[in-house]
TITIFI-735338 format. One line per field, with one value per residue: residue in one letter; x, y, z of N, C-alpha, C, CB in turn. Coordinates in nm, 2 decimals, decimal comma, padded with zeros to 4 digits. Each point is the difference from the previous one (the first is absolute). Last residue first. Glycine has a CB too. Layout:
BEGIN
residu <- [a_...]
nc1 <- [X_...]
nc2 <- [Y_...]
nc3 <- [Z_...]
cac1 <- [X_...]
cac2 <- [Y_...]
cac3 <- [Z_...]
cc1 <- [X_...]
cc2 <- [Y_...]
cc3 <- [Z_...]
cbc1 <- [X_...]
cbc2 <- [Y_...]
cbc3 <- [Z_...]
This chain:
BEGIN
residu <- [x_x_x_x_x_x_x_x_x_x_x_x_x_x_x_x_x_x_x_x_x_x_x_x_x_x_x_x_x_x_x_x_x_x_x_x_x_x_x_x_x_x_x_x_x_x_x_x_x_x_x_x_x_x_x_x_x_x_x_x_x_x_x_x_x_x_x_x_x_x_x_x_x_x_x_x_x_x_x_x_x_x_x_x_x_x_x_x_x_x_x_x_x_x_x_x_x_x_x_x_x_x_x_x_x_x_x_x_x_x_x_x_x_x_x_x_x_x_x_x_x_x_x_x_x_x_x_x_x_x_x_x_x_x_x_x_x_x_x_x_x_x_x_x_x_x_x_x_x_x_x_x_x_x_x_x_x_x_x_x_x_x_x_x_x_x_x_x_x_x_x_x_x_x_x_x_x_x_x_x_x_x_x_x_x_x_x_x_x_x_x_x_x_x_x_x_x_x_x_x_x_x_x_x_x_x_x_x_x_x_x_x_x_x_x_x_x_x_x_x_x_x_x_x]
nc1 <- [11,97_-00,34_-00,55_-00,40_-00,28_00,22_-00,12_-00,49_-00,04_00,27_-00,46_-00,21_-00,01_-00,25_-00,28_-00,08_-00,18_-00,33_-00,18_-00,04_-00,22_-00,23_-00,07_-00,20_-00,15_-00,06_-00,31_-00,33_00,03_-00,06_-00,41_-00,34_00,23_00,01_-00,43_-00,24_00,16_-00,17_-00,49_-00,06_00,17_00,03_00,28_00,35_00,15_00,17_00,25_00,08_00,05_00,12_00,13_00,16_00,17_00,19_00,25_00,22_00,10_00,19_00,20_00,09_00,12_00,26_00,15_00,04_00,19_00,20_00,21_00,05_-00,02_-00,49_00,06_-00,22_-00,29_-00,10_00,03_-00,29_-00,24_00,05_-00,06_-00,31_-00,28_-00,07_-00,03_-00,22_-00,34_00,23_00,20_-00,43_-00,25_00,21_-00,10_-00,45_-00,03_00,30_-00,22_-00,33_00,19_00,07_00,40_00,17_-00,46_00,14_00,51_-00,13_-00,57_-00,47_-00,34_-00,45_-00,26_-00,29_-00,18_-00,06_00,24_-00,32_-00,20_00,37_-00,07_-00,16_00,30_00,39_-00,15_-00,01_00,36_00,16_-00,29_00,19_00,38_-00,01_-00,06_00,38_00,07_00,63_00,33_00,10_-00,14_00,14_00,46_00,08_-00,07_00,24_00,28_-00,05_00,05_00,34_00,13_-00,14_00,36_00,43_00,13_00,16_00,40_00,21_00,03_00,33_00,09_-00,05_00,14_-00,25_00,11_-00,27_-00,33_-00,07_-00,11_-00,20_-00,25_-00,10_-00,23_-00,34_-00,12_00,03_-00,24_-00,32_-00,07_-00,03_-00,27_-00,22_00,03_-00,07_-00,35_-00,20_00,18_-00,25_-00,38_-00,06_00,01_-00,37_-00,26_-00,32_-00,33_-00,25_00,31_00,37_-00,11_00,10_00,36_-00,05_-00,24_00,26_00,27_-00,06_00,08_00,24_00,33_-00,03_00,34_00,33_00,11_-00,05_00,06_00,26_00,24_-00,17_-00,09_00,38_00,17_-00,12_00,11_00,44_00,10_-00,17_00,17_00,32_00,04_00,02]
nc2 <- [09,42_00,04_00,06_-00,27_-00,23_-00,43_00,16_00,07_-00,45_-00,12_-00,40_00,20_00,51_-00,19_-00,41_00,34_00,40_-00,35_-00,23_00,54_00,17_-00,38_00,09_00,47_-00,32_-00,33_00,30_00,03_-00,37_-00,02_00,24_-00,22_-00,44_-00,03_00,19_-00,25_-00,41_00,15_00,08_-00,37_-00,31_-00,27_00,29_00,12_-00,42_00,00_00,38_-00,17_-00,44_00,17_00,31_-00,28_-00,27_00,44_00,14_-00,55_00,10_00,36_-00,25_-00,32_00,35_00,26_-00,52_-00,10_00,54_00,02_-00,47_00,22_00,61_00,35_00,31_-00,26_-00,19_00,42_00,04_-00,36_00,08_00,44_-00,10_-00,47_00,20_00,27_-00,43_-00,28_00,10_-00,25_-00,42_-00,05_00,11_-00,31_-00,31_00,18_-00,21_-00,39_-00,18_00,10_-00,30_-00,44_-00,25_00,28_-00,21_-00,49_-00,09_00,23_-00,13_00,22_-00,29_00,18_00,39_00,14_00,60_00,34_00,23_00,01_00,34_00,34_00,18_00,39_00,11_-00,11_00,20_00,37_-00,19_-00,06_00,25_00,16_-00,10_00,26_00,50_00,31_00,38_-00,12_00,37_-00,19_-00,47_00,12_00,20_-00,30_-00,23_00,39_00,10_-00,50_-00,06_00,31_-00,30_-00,48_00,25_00,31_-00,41_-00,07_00,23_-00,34_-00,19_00,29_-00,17_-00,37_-00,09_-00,47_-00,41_00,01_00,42_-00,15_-00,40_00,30_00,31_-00,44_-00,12_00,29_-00,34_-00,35_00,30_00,03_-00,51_-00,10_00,43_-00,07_-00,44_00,21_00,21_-00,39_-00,31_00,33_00,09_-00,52_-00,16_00,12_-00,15_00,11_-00,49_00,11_00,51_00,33_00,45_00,04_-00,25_00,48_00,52_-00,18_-00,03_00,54_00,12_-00,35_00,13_00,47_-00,38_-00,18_00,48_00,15_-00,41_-00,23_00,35_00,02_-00,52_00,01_00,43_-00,29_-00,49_00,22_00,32_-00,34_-00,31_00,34_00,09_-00,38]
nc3 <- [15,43_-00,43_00,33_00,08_-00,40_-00,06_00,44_-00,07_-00,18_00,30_-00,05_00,40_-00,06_-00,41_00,14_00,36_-00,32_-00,29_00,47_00,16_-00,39_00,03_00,46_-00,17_-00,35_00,35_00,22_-00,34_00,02_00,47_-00,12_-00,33_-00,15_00,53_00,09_-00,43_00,08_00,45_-00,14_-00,24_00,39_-00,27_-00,42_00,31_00,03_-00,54_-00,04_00,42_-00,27_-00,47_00,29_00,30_-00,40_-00,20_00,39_-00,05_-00,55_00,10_00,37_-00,38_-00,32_00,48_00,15_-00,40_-00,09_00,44_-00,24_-00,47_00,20_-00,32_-00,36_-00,20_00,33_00,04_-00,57_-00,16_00,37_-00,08_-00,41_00,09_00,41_-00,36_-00,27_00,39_-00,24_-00,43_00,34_00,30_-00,44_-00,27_00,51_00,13_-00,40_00,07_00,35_-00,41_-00,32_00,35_-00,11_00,48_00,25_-00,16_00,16_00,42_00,03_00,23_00,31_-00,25_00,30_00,32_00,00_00,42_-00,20_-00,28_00,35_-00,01_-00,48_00,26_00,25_-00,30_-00,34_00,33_00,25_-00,38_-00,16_00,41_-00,07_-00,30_00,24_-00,28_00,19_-00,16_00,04_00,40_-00,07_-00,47_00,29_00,30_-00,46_-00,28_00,33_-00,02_-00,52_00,02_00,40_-00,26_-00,30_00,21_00,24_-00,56_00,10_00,20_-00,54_-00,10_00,40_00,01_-00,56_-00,19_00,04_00,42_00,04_-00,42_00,24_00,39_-00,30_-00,32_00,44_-00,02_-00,26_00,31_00,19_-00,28_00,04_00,55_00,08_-00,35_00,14_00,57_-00,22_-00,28_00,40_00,41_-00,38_-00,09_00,54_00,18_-00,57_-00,28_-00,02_00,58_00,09_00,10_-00,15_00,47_-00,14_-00,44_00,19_00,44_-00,36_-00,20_00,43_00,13_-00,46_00,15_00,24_-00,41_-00,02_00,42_00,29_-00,32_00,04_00,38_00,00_-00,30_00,33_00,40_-00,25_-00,27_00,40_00,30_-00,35_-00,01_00,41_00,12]
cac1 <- [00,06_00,17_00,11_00,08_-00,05_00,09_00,14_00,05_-00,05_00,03_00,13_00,04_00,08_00,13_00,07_00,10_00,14_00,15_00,08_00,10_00,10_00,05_00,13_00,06_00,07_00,09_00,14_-00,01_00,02_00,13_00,16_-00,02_00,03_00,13_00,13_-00,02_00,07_00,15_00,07_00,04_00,00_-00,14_-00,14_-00,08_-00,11_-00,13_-00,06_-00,06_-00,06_-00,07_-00,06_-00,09_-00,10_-00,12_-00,13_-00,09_-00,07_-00,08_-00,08_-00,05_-00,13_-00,12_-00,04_-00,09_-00,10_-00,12_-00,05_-00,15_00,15_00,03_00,05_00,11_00,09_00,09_00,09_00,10_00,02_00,02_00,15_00,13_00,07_00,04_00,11_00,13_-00,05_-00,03_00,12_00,06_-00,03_00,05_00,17_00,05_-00,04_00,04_00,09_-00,01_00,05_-00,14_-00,03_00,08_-00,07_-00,17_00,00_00,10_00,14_00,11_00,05_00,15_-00,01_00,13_00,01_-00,03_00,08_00,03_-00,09_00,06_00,01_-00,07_-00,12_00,03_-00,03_-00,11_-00,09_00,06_-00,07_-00,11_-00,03_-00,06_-00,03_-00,09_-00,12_-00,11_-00,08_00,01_-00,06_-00,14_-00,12_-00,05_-00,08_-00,16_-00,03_-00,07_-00,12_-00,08_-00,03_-00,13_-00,16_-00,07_-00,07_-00,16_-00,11_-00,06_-00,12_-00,06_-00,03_-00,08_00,03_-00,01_00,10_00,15_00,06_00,06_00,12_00,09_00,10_00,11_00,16_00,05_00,06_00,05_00,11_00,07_00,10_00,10_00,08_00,05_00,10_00,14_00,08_00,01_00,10_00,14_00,09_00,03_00,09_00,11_00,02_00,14_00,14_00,02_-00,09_00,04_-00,08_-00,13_-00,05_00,05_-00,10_-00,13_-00,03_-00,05_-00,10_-00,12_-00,08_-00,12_-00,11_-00,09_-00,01_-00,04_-00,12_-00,10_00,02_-00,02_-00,09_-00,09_-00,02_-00,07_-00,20_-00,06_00,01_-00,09_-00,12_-00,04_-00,01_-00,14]
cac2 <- [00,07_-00,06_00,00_00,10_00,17_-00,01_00,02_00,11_00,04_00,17_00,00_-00,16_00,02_00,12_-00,06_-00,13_00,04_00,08_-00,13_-00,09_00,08_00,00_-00,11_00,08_00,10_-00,02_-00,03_00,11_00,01_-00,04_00,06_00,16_00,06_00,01_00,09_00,16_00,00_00,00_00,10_00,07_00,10_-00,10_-00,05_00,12_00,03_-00,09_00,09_00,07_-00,01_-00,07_00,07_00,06_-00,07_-00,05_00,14_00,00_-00,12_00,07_00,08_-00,07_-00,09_00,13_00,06_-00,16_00,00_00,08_-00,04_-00,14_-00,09_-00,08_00,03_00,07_-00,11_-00,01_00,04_-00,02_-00,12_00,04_00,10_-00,04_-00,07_00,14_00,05_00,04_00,11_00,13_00,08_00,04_00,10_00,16_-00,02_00,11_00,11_00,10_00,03_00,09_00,14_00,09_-00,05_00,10_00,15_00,09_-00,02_00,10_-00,03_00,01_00,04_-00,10_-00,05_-00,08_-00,15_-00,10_-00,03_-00,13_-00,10_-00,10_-00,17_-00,08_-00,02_-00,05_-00,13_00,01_00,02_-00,11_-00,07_00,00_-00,07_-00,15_-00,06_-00,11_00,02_-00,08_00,04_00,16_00,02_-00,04_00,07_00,08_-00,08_-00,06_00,10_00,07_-00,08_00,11_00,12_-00,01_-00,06_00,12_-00,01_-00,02_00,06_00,06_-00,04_00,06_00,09_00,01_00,08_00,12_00,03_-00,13_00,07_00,11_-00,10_-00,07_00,12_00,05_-00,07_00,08_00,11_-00,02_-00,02_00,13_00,07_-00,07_-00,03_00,14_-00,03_-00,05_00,12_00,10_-00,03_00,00_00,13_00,10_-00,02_00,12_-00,02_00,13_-00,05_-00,13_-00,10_-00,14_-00,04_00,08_-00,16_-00,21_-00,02_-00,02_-00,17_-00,12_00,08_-00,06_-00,13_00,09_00,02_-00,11_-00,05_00,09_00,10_-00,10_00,01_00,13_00,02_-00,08_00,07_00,15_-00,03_-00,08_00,11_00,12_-00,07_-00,01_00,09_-00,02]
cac3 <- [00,09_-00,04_-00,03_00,08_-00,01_-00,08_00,02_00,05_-00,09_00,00_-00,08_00,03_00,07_-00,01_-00,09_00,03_00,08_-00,10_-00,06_00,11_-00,01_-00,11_00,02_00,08_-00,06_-00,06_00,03_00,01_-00,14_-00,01_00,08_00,02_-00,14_-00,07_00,08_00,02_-00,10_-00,05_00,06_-00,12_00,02_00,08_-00,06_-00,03_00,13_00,03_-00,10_00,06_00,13_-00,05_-00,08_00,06_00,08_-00,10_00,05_00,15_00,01_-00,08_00,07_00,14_-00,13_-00,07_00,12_00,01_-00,13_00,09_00,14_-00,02_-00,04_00,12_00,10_-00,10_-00,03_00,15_00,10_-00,10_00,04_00,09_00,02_-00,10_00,09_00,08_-00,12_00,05_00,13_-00,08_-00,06_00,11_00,13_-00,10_-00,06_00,07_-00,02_-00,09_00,08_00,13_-00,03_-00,01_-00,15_-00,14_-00,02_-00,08_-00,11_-00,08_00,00_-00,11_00,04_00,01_-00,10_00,00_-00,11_00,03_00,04_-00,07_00,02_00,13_-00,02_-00,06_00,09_00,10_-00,05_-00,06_00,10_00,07_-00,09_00,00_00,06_-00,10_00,09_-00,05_00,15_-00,01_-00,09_00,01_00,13_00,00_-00,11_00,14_00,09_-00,09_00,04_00,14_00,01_-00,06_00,08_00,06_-00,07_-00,05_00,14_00,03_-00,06_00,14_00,07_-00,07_-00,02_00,11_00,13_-00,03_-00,07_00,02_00,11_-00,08_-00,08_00,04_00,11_-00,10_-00,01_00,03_-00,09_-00,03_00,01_00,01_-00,15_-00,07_00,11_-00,02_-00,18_00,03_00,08_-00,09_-00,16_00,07_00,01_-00,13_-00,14_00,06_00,10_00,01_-00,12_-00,02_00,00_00,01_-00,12_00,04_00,11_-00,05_-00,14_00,06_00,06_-00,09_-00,03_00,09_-00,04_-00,03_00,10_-00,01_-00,12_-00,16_00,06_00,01_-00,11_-00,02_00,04_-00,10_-00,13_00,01_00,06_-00,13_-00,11_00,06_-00,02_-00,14_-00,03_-00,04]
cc1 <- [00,13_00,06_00,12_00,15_00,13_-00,04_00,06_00,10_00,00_00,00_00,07_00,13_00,07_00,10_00,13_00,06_00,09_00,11_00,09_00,06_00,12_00,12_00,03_00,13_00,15_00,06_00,12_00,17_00,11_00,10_00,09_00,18_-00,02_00,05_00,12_00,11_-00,01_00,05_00,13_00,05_00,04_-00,04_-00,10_-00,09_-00,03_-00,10_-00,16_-00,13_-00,09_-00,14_-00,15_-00,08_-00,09_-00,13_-00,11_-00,07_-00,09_-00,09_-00,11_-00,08_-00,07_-00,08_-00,12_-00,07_-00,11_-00,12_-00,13_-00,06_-00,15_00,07_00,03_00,10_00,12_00,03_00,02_00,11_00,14_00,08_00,05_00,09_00,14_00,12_00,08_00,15_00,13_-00,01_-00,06_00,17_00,12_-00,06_00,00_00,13_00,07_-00,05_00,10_00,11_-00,07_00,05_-00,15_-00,05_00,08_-00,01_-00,12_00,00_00,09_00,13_00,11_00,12_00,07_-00,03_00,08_-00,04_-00,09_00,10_00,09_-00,09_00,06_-00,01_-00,08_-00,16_00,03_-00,04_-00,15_-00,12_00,04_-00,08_-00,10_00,03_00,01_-00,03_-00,07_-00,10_-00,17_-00,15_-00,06_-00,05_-00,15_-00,06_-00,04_-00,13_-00,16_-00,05_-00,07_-00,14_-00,12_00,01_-00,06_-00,15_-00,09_-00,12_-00,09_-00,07_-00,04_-00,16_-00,12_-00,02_-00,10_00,06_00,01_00,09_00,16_00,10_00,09_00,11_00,14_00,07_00,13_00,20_00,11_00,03_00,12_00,12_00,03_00,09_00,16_00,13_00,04_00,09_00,09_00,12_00,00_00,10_00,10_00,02_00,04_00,13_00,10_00,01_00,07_00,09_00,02_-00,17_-00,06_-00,10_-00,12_-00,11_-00,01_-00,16_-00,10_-00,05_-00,12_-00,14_-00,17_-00,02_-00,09_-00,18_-00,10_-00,02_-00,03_-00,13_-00,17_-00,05_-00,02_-00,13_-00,08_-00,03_-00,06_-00,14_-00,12_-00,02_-00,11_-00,14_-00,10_-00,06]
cc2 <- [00,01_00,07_-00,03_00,03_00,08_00,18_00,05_00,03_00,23_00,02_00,11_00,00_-00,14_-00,01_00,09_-00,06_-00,12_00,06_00,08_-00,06_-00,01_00,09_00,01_-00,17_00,06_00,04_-00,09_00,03_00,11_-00,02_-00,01_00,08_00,18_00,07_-00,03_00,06_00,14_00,01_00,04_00,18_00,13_00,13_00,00_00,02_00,14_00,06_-00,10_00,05_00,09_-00,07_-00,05_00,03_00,07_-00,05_-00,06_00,11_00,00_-00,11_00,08_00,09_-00,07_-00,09_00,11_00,07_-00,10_-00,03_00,11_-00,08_-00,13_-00,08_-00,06_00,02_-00,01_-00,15_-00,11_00,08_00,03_-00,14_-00,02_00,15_-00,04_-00,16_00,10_00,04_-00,03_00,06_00,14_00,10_00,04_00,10_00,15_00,03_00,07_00,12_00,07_-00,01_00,13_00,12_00,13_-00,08_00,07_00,09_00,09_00,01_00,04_-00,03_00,00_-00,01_-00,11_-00,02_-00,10_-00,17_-00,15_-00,03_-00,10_-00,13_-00,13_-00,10_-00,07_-00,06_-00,11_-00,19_-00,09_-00,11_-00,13_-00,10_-00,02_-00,07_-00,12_-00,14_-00,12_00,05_-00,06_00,03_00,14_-00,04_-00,04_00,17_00,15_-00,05_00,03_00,13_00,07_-00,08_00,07_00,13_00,01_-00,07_00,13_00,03_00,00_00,14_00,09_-00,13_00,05_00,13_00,05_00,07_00,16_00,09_-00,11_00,03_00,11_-00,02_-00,10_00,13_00,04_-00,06_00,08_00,09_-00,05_-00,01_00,13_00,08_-00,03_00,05_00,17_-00,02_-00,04_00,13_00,14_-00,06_-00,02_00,11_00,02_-00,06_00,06_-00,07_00,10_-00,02_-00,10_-00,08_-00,18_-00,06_00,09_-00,06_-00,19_00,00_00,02_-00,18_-00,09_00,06_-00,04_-00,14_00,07_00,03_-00,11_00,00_00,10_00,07_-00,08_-00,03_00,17_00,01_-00,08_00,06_00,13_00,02_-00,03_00,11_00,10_-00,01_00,01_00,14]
cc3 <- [-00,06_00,14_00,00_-00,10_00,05_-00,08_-00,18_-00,09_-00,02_-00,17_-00,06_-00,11_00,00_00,05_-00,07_-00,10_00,02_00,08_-00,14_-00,09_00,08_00,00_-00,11_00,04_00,10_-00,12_-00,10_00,08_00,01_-00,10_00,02_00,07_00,00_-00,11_-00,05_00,05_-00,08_-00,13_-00,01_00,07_-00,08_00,04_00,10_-00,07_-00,02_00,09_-00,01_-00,13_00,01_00,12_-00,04_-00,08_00,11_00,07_-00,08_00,01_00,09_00,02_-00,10_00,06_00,11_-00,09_-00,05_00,10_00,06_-00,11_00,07_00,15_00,03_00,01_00,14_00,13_-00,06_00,00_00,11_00,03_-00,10_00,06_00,12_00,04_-00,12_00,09_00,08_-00,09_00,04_00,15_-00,01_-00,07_00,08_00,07_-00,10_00,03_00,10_00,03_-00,11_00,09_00,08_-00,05_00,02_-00,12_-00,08_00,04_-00,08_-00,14_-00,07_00,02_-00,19_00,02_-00,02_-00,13_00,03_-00,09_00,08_00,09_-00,06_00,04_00,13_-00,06_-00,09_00,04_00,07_-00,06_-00,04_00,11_00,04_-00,08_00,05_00,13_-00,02_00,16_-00,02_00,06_-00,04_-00,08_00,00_00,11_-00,03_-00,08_00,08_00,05_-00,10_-00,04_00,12_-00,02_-00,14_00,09_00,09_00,02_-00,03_00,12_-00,03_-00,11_00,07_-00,03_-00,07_00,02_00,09_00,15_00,00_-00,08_00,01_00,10_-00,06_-00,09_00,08_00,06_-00,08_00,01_00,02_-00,15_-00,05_00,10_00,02_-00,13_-00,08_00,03_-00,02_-00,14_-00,02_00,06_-00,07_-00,09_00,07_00,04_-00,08_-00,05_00,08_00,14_00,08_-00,17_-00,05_00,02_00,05_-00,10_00,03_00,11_-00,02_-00,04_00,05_00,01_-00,13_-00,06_00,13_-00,09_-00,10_00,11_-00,04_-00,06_-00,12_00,03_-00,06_-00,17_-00,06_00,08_-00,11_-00,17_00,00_00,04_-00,12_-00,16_00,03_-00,05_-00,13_-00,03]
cbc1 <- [-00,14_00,03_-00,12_-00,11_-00,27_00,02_00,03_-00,05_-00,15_00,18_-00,08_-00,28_-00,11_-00,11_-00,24_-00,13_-00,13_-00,16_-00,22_-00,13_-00,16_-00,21_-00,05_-00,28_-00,28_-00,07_-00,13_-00,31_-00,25_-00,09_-00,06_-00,34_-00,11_-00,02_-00,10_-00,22_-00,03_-00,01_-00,14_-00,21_00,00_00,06_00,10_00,13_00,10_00,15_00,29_00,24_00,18_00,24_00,23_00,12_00,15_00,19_00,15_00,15_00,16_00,14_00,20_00,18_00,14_00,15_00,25_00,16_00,20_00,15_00,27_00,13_00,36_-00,15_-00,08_-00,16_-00,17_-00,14_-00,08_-00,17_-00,27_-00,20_-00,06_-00,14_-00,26_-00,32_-00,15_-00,13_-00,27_-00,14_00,12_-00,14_-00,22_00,01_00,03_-00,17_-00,20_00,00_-00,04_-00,22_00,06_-00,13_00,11_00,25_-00,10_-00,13_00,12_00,15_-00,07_-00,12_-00,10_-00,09_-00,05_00,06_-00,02_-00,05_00,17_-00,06_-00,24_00,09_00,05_-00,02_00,01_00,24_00,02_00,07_00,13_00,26_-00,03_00,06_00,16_00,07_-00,11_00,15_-00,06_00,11_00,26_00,32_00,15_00,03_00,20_00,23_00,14_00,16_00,29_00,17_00,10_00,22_00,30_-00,04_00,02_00,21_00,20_00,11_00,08_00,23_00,04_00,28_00,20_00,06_00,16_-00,21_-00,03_-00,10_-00,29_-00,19_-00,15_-00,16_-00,27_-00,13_-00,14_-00,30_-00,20_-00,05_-00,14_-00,22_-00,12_-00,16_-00,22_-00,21_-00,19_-00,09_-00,10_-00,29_-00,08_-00,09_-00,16_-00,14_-00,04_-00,12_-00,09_-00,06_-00,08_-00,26_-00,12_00,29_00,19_00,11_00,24_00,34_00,11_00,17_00,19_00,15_00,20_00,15_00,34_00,04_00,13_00,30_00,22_00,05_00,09_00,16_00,33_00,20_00,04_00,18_00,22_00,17_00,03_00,18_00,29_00,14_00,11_00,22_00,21_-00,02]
cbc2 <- [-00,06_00,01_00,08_-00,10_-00,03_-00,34_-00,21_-00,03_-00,32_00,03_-00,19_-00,14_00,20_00,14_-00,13_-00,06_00,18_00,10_-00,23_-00,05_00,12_-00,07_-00,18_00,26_00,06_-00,12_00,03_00,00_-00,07_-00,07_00,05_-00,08_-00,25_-00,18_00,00_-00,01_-00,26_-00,12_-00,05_-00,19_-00,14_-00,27_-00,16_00,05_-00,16_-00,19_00,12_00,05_-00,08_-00,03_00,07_00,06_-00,18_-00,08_00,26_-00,10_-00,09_00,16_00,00_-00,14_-00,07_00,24_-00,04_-00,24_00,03_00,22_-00,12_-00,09_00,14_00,04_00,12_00,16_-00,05_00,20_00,23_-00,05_-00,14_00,20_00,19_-00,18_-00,10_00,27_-00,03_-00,16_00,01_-00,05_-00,20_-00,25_-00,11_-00,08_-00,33_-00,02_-00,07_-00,15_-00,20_-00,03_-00,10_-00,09_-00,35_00,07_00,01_-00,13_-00,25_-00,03_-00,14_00,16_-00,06_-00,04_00,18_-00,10_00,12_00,22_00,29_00,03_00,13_00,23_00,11_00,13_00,20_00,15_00,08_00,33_00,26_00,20_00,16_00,20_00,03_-00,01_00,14_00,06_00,27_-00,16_00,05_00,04_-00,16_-00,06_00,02_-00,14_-00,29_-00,07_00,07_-00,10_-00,23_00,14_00,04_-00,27_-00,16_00,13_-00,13_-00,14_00,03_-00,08_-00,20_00,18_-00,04_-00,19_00,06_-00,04_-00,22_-00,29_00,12_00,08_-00,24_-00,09_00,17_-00,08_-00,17_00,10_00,01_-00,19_00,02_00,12_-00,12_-00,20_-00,11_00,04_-00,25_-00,11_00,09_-00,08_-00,26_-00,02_00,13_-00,09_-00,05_00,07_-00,16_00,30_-00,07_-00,04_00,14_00,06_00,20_00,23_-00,16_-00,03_00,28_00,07_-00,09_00,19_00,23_00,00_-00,12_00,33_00,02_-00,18_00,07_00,04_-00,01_-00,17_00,02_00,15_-00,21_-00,18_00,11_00,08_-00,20_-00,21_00,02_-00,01_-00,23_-00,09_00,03_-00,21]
cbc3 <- [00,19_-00,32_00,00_00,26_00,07_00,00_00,26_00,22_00,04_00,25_-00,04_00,06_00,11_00,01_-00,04_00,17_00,14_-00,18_00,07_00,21_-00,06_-00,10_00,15_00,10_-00,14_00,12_00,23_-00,01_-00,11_00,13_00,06_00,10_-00,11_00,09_00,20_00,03_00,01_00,16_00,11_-00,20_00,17_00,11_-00,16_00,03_00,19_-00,01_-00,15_00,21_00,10_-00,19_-00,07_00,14_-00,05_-00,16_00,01_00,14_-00,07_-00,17_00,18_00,06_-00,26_-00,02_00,11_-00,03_-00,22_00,14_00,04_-00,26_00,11_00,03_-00,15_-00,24_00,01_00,17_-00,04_-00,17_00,08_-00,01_-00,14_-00,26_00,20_00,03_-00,23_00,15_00,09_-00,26_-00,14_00,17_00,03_-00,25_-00,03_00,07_-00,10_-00,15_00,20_-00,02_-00,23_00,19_-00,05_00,11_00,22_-00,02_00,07_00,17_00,05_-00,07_00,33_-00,09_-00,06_00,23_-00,18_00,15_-00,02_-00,26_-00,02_00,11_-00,26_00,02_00,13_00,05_-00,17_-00,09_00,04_-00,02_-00,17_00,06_00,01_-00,30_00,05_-00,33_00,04_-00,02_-00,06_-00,01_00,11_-00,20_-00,11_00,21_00,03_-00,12_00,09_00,17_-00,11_-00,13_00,18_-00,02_-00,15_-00,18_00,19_-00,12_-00,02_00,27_00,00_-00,09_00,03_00,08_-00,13_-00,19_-00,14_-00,03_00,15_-00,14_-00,08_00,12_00,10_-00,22_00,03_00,11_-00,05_00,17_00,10_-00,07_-00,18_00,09_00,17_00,04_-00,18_00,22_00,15_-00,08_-00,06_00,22_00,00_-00,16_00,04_00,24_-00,09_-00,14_-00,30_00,17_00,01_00,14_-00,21_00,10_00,14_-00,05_-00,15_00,13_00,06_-00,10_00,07_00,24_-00,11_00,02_00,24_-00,04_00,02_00,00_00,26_00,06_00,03_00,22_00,21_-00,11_00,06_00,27_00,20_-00,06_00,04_00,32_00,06_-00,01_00,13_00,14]
């Protein structure tokens, strides 16, 4: 069950890097939520998002059937040079927009007391608001494809199910914590200010790993 451990640790690290600066914008989403905008439409809209950029990524799966593990494991360059892009513009940013985050939290915290009717799935994928934030969620996860597409590429199809499962379960946190933060727009300040701020550094983890897994190294070292 080596494997399984292996799978879970690396579809949580991975999930985290890739899917923790979504709360930031969910929590913009469900701050907006009055009588037509429902918390609905942001937990479908995410999840189609989500979907499709997982299933874009699949295609790392299917390169990885016909392609030597060598020279996969070169893809793992994508998300060391994303981490390091990430931790460049950290470095370089003074842009606050969690302030403004914050800022719109407070002021539309009056519609957290609407009722309304209750919506059906059917009627919230015919609402093109749940679209909107469906393409929110792809365009803020165009970073997540170089990263998703290695290390699927590189996985065998039991860990592949495992790491999409755990990616999935952070979404739904995401989607939990990013509700109840509306109610406390403080937190959500702190998060977007500092926790951000460590995953550039898993992104780099996860390229290495992926390297090493498929001594991808080896095809640098010389003809012995």
């Amino acid at each position: 069950m080596d494997w399984l451990m292996t799978a879970i640790k690396i579809g949580l690290a991975t999930g985290l890097a890739t899917t923790f600066d979504d709360n930031i914008y969910l929590t913009g989403f469900f701050s907006k939520v009055n009588r037509t905008f429902r918390p609905k439409h942001v937990v479908v809209g995410e999840l189609l998002g989500f979907t499709t950029l997982v299933c874009i990524s699949l295609i790392g799966f299917l390169i990885g059937l016909v392609i030597s593990p060598n020279w996969i494991g070169l893809l793992g360059f994508l998300p060391i040079l994303i981490g390091f892009n990430n931790l460049r513009l950290i470095l370089l940013s003074r842009d606050d927009s969690s302030k403004d985050i914050s800022a719109n939290l407070r002021k539309n915290a009056k519609f957290h007391g609407f009722d309304s009717r209750r919506l059906s799935l059917w009627e919230v994928l015919q609402d093109r608001k749940t679209y909107q934030i469906s393409a929110v969620t792809i365009s803020n996860g165009g970073n997540n494809l170089g990263i998703y597409i290695p290390l699927f590429a590189s996985s065998s199809l039991e860990s592949l199910i495992v790491i999409i499962l755990c990616c999935y379960a952070l979404v739904l946190v995401w989607l939990f914590m990013s509700y109840n933060l509306t109610r406390q727009p403080g937190i959500a300040v702190v998060l977007s200010r500092y926790a951000g701020k460590l995953f550039p550094f898993v992104l780099m983890w996860l390229g290495l790993r992926i390297i090493l897994d498929n001594e991808s190294y080896k095809l640098f070292l010389p003809y012995s």
